[in-house]
C-alpha positions as CSV (number, residue, x, y, z in Angstrom):
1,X,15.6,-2.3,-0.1
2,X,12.6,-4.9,0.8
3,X,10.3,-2.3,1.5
4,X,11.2,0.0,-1.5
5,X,10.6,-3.4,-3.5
6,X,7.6,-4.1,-1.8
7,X,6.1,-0.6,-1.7
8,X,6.6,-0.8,-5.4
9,X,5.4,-4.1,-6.2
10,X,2.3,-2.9,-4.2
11,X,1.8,0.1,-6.2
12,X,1.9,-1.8,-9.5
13,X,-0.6,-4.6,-8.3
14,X,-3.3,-1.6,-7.4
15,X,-2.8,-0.3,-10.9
16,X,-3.1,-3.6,-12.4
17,X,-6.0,-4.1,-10.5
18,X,-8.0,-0.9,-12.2
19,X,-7.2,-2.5,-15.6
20,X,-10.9,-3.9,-16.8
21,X,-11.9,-7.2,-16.0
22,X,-8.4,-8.3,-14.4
23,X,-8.7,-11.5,-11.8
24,X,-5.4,-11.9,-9.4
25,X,-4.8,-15.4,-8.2
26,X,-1.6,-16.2,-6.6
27,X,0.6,-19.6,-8.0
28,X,3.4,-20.6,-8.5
29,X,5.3,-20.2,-4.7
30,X,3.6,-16.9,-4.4
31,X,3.6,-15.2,-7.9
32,X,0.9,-12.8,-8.4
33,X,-0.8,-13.8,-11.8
34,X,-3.1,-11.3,-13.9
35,X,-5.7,-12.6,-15.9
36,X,-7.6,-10.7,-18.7
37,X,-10.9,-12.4,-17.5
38,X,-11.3,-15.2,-15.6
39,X,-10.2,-18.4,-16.3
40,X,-13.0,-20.3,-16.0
41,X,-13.9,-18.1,-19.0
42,X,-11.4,-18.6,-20.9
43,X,-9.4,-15.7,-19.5
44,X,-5.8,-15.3,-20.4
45,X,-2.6,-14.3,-18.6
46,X,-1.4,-10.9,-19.4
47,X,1.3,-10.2,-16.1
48,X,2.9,-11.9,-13.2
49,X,4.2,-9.9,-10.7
50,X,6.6,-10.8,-8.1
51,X,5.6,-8.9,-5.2
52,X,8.8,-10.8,-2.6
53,X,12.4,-9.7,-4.0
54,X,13.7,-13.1,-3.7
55,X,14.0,-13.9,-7.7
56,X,16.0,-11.5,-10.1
57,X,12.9,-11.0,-12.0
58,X,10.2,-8.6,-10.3
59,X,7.8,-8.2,-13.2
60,X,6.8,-10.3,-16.6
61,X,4.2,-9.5,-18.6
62,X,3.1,-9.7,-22.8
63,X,4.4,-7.6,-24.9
64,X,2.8,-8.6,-28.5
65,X,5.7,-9.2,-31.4
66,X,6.4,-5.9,-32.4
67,X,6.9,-4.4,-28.4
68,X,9.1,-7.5,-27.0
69,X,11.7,-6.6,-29.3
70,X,12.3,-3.0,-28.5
71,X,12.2,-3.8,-25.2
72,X,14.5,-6.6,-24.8
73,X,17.0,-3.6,-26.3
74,X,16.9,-1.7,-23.0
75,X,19.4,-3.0,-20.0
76,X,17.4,-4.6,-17.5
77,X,14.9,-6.0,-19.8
78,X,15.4,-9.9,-20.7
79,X,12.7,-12.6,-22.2
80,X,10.4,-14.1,-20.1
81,X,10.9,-17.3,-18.2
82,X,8.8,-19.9,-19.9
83,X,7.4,-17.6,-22.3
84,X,9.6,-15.8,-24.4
85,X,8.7,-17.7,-27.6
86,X,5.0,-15.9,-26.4
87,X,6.7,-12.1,-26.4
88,X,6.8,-12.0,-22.8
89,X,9.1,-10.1,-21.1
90,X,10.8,-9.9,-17.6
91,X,12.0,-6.7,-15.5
92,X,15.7,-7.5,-13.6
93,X,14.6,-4.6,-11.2
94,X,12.5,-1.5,-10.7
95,X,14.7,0.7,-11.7
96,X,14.6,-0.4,-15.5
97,X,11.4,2.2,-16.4
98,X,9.8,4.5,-14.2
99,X,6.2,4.2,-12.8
100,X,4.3,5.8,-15.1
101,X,6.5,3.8,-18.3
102,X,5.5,0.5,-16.3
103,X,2.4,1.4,-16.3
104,X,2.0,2.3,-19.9
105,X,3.8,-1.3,-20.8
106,X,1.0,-3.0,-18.6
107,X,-1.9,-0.7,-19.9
108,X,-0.6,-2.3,-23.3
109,X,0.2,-6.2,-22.0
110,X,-3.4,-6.2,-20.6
111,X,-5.1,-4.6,-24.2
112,X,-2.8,-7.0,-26.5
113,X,-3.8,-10.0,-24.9
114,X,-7.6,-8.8,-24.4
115,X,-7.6,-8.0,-28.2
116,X,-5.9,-11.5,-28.6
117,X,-9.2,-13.7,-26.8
118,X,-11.8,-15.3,-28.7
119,X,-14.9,-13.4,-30.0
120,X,-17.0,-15.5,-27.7
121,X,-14.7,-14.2,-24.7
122,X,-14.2,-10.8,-25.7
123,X,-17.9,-10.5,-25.8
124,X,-17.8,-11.0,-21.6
125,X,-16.2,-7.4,-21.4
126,X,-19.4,-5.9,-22.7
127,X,-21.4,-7.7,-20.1
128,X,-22.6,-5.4,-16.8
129,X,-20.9,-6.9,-13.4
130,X,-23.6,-8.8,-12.4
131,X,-24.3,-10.6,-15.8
132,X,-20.6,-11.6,-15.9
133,X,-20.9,-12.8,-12.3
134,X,-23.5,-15.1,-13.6
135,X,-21.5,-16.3,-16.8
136,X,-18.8,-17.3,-14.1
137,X,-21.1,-19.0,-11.8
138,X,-22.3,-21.1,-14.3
139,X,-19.1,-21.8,-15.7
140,X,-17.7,-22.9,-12.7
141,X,-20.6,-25.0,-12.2
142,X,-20.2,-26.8,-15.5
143,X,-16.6,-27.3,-14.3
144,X,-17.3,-29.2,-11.6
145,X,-19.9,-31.3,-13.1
146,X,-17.6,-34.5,-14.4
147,X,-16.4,-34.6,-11.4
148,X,-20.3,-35.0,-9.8
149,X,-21.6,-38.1,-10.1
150,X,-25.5,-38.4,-10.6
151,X,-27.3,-41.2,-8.4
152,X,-29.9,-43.3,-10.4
153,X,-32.9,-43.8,-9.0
């Protein structure tokens, strides 16, 4: 059963990982968390994935206000943790859609909330590779600055 789980869980993290502009970081007691952009540019959540099968929830992710409902209809399926008043939704199992339905619901999670960031974010996805690099560099930068203090001379 762990490596079924974790074969899966693999799987579904390299597809998540092909979605445009997704960042991984890993919080939470080991969580894997998918952002829609960075967060240092005002990136967003979209899926959290638990890759261990130590928790009775193996997947959450947004499904928008019209989506959350139809699935929360389908045993297995159960508001999010934290975030149901958001639409997010949690997997009980693997077994509650096949691959290629999981995939689809992700495809969609990760275009809702992309659709969902502000112009001036959304604009980043239009950027080549290295020009977002650079927008993230100097956000990170700026980050740091209060934090930096400047000696007088």
């Amino acid at each position: 059963m762990f490596e079924e789980h974790t074969a899966f869980a693999q799987a579904v993290r390299g597809g998540l990982l092909k979605l445009p502009r997704v960042t991984e970081t890993v919080q939470w007691g080991g969580l894997h968390v998918f952002w829609v952009l960075e967060k240092a540019v005002g990136g967003k959540i979209f899926a959290i994935l638990n890759v261990e099968p130590t928790d009775d929830v193996v997947v959450s992710f947004a499904a928008g206000p019209v989506r959350a409902p139809q699935l929360l209809e389908v045993d297995g399926v159960r508001p999010a943790p934290h975030l149901a008043r958001a639409h997010w939704v949690s997997l009980t199992d693997w077994q509650v859609m096949t691959r290629a339905e999981l995939t689809a619901e992700l495809q969609a999670a990760h275009a809702y909330v992309s659709g969902r960031l502000p112009p001036r974010v959304q604009r980043l996805h239009d950027l080549s590779l290295n020009e977002y690099r650079e927008v993230l560099r100097e956000r990170r930068a700026e980050a740091k600055q209060p934090w930096q203090r400047k000696q007088v001379t």
